[in-house]
N, C-alpha and C positions, 0 to 999 in steps of 0.2 A: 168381625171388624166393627161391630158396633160400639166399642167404648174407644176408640179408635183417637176420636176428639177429644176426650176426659182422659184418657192416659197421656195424650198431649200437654193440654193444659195443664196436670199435676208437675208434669215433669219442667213447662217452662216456667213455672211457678218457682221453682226448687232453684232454677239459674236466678231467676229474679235476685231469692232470697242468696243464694253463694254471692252474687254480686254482691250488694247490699253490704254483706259480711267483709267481702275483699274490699269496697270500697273503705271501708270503717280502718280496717286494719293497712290503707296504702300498697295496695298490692294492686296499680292500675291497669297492667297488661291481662291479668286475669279475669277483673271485674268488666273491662271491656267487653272483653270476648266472651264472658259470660250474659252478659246484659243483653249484647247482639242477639248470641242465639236461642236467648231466652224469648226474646223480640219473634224471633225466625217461629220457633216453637207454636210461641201465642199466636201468629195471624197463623199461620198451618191449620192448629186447632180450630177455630173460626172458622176457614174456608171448610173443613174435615165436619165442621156442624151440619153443612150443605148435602155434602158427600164426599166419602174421603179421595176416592179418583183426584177430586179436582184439586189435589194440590201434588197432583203429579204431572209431571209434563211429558214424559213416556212412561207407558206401561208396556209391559213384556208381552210378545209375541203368541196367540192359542197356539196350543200345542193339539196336531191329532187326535181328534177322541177328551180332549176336555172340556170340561162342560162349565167350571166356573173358575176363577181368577182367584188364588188362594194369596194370604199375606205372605207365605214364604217365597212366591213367584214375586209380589213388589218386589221386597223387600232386597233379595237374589240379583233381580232385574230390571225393575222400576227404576227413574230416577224421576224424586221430588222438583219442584220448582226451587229456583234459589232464592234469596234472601231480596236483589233486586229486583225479580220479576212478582214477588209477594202483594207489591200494592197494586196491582192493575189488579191480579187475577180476584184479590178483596173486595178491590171494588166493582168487578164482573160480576162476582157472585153476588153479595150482599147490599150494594149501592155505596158502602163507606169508604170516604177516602180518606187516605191519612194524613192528617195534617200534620204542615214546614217539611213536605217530604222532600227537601233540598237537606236537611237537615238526618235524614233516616236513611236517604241513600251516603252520608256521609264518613255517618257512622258506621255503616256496613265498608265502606274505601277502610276505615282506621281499623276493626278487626281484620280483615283482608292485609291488612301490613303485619299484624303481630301474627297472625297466624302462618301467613306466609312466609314472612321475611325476619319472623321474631324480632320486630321493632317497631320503632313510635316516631314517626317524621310528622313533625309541627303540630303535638299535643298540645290542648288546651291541658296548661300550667296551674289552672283553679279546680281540676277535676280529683 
């Protein structure tokens, strides 16, 4: 579990960049929700600098006779923190808070519609 946080980062790095790409080419449903969870990825990563437990909000249950917590048990049974609970738990750990987060949890509501309901209610029209 020690590259735990650098497997993170590369990979919210890669949404970044798919965004980026989607943005270029007007494809705004996807760059959305790529941008989000690329967001989600990156503070993950961050907290996961700490240790990575701590960007889980349950961990799986010891079983009988085991002695340590392997990633297929997260992973199986773990559930991460979500996207809105990310900025307390950042700022728990590491002191940073994120700024306009009226603006981060917003953004987090507009993936939440395309994801869920695959649409865009009162998209900002300059994006």
């Amino acid at each position: 579990m020690k590259d735990v946080s650098k497997n993170m980062r590369m990979a919210g790095m890669m949404l970044f960049q798919d965004s980026l790409l989607e943005a270029l080419s007007r494809n705004r449903l996807r760059c959305i929700v790529h941008m989000a969870q690329g967001a989600e990825i990156l503070l993950k990563a961050r907290i996961a600098d700490e240790h990575p437990l701590l960007i889980f909000s349950k961990v799986p249950n010891r079983k009988a006779n085991q002695t340590q917590l392997s990633l297929i048990d997260l992973l199986e049974k773990g559930r991460t923190l979500s996207y809105s609970e990310l900025p307390d738990q950042l700022w728990a750990v590491t002191e940073t808070p994120i700024p306009n987060i009226d603006a981060y949890q917003e953004f987090g509501k507009l993936r939440n519609q395309i994801i869920h309901f695959s649409t865009l209610l009162g998209v900002v029209k300059t994006f």
